[in-house]
C-alpha positions as CSV (number, residue, x, y, z in Angstrom):
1,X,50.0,-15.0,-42.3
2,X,49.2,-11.9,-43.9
3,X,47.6,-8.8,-42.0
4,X,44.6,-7.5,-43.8
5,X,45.0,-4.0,-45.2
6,X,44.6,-0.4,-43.5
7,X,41.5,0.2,-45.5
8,X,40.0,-3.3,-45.4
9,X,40.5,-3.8,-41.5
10,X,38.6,0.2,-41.4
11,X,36.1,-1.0,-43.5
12,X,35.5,-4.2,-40.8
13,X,35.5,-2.2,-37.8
14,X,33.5,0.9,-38.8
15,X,31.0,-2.0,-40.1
16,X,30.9,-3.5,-36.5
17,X,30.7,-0.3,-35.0
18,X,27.8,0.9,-36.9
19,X,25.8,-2.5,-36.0
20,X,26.9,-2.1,-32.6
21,X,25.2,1.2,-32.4
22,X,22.0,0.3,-34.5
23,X,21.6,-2.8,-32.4
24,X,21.8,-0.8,-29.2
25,X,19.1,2.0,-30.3
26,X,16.9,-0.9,-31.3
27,X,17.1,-2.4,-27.5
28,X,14.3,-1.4,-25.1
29,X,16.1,1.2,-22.5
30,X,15.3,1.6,-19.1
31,X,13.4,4.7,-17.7
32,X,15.9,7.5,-16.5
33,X,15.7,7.7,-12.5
34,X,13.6,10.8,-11.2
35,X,15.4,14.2,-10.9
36,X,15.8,13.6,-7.7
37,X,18.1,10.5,-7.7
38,X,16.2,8.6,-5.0
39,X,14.2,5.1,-7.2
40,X,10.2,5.5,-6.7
41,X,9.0,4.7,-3.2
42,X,5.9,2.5,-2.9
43,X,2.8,3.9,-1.5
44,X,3.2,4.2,2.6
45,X,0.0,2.3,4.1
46,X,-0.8,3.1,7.8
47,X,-0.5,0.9,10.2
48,X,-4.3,-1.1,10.6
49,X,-6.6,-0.2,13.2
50,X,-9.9,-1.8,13.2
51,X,-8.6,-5.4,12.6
52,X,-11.2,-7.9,13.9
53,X,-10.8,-11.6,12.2
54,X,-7.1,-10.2,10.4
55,X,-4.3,-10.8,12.5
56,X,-3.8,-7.8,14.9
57,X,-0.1,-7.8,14.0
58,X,-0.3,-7.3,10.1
59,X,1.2,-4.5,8.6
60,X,-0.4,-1.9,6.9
61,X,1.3,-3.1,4.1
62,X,0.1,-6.6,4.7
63,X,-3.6,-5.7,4.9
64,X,-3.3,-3.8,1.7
65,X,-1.9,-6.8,-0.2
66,X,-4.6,-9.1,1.3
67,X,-7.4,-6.7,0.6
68,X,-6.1,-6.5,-3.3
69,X,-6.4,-10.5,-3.5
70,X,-9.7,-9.9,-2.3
71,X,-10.7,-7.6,-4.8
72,X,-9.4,-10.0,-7.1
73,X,-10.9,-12.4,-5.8
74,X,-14.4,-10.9,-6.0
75,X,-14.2,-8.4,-9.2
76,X,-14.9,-5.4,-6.3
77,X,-13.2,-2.4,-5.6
78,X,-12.3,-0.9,-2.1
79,X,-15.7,0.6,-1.9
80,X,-17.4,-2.4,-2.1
81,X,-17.1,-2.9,1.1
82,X,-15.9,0.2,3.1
83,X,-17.7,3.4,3.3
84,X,-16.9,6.5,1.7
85,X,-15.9,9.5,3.5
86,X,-17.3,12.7,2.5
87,X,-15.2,15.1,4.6
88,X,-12.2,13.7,3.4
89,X,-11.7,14.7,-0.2
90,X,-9.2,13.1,-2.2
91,X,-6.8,15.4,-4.6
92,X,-9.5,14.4,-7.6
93,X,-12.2,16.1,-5.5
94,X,-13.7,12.9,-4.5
95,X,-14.4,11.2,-1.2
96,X,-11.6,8.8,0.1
97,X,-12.9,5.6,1.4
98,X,-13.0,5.3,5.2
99,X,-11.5,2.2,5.8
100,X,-12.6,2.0,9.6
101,X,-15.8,2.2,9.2
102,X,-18.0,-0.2,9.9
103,X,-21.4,1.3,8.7
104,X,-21.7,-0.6,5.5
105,X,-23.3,-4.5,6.2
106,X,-20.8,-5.8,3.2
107,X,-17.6,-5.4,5.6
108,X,-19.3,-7.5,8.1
109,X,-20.4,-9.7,5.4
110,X,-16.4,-9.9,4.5
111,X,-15.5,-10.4,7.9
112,X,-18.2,-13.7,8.4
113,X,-16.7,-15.1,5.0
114,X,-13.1,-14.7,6.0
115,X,-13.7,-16.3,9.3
116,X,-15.9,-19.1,7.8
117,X,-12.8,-19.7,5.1
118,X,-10.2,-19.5,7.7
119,X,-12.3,-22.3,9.6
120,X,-12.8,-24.6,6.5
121,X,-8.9,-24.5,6.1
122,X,-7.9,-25.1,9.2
123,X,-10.4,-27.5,10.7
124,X,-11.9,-29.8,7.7
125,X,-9.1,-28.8,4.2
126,X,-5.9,-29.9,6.6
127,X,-7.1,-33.3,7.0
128,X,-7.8,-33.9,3.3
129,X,-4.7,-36.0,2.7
130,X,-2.2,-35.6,-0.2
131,X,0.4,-36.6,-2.2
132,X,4.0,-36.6,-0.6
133,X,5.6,-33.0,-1.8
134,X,1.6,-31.8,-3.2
135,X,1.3,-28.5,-1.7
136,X,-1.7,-28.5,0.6
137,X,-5.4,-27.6,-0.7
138,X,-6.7,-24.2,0.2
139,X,-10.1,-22.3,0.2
140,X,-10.1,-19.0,-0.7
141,X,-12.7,-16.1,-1.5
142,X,-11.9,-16.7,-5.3
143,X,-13.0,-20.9,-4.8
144,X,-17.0,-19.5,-5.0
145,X,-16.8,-16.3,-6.0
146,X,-14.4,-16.6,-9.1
147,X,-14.1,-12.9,-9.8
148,X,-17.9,-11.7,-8.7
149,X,-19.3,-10.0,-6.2
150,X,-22.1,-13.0,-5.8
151,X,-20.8,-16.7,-6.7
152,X,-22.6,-17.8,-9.6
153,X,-24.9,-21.1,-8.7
154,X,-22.8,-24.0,-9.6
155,X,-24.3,-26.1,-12.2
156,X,-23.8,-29.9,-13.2
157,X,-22.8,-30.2,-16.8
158,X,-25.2,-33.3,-17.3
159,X,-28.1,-31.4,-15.3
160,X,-30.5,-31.0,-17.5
161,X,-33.4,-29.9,-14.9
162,X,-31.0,-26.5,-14.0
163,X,-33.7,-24.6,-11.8
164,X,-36.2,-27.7,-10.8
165,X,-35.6,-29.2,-7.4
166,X,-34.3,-32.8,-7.2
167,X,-36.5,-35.8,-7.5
168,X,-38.3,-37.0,-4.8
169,X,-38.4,-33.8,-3.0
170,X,-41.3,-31.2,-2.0
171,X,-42.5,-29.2,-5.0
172,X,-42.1,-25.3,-3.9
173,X,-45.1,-23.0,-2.1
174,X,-47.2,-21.2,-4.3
175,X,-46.3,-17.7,-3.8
């Protein structure tokens, strides 16, 4: 077997090299770690303490991640629900929310809906059977609400009378 020649094997590697180096700068690169050295640290959440249907032993962490399905759940922000503070300014020069206080009807309204949910679950969903391995059926906020703030009236798709009551029943007051 012959070797290939000085110049042709220089050719091959500089070649390689080259692509190596263009195929690197083309790859997506991570973001350089802060000054500091230490990775970002997520957000520190207090720990709860006006818990009244949540389980007192959640974490501050915990309640946090619960109240972001909810706002999911019902296309609301934090302020939906909880009031907003106006002696404690936030570094935009806005009020923080007050997430203790219990001034604003919504958070008891919340409170009503998680405990009615919790109730459906545990006492009427867990005796819906199902399949062997089928994970369980659950009810949450998002069931009704499906990203709003009020559920939108659930409508059959061969309903044609969408408004009228059904037949055979009592036609409405007069107003």
């Amino acid at each position: 077997m012959k070797l290939p020649s000085l110049p042709t094997a220089a050719v091959a590697l500089l070649t390689t090299a080259i692509f190596v180096v263009a195929a690197i700068a083309q790859s997506p690169q991570a973001a350089p770690a802060p000054a500091t050295g230490n990775p970002p640290s997520r957000p520190i959440f207090p720990a709860p303490t006006n818990l009244k249907v949540l389980p007192k032993t959640l974490t501050g962490e915990q309640v946090n991640d619960i109240m972001e399905q909810w706002e999911d759940y019902l296309g609301v922000r934090c302020n939906a629900c909880h009031a907003k503070d106006p002696n404690n300014l936030g570094p935009n020069g806005k009020p923080r929310v007050n997430y203790v206080d219990d001034s604003m009807p919504e958070k008891s309204t919340a409170r009503l809906m998680y405990t009615m949910t919790r109730d459906i679950n545990e006492n009427y969903v867990s005796m819906v059977p199902t399949k062997a391995g089928a994970p369980a059926p659950v009810v949450t906020c998002g069931t009704c609400h499906r990203g709003h703030k009020d559920p939108e009236p659930f409508v059959s798709p061969g309903d044609n009378s969408a408004g009228q009551p059904p037949a055979g029943s009592a036609p409405p007051e007069p107003k």
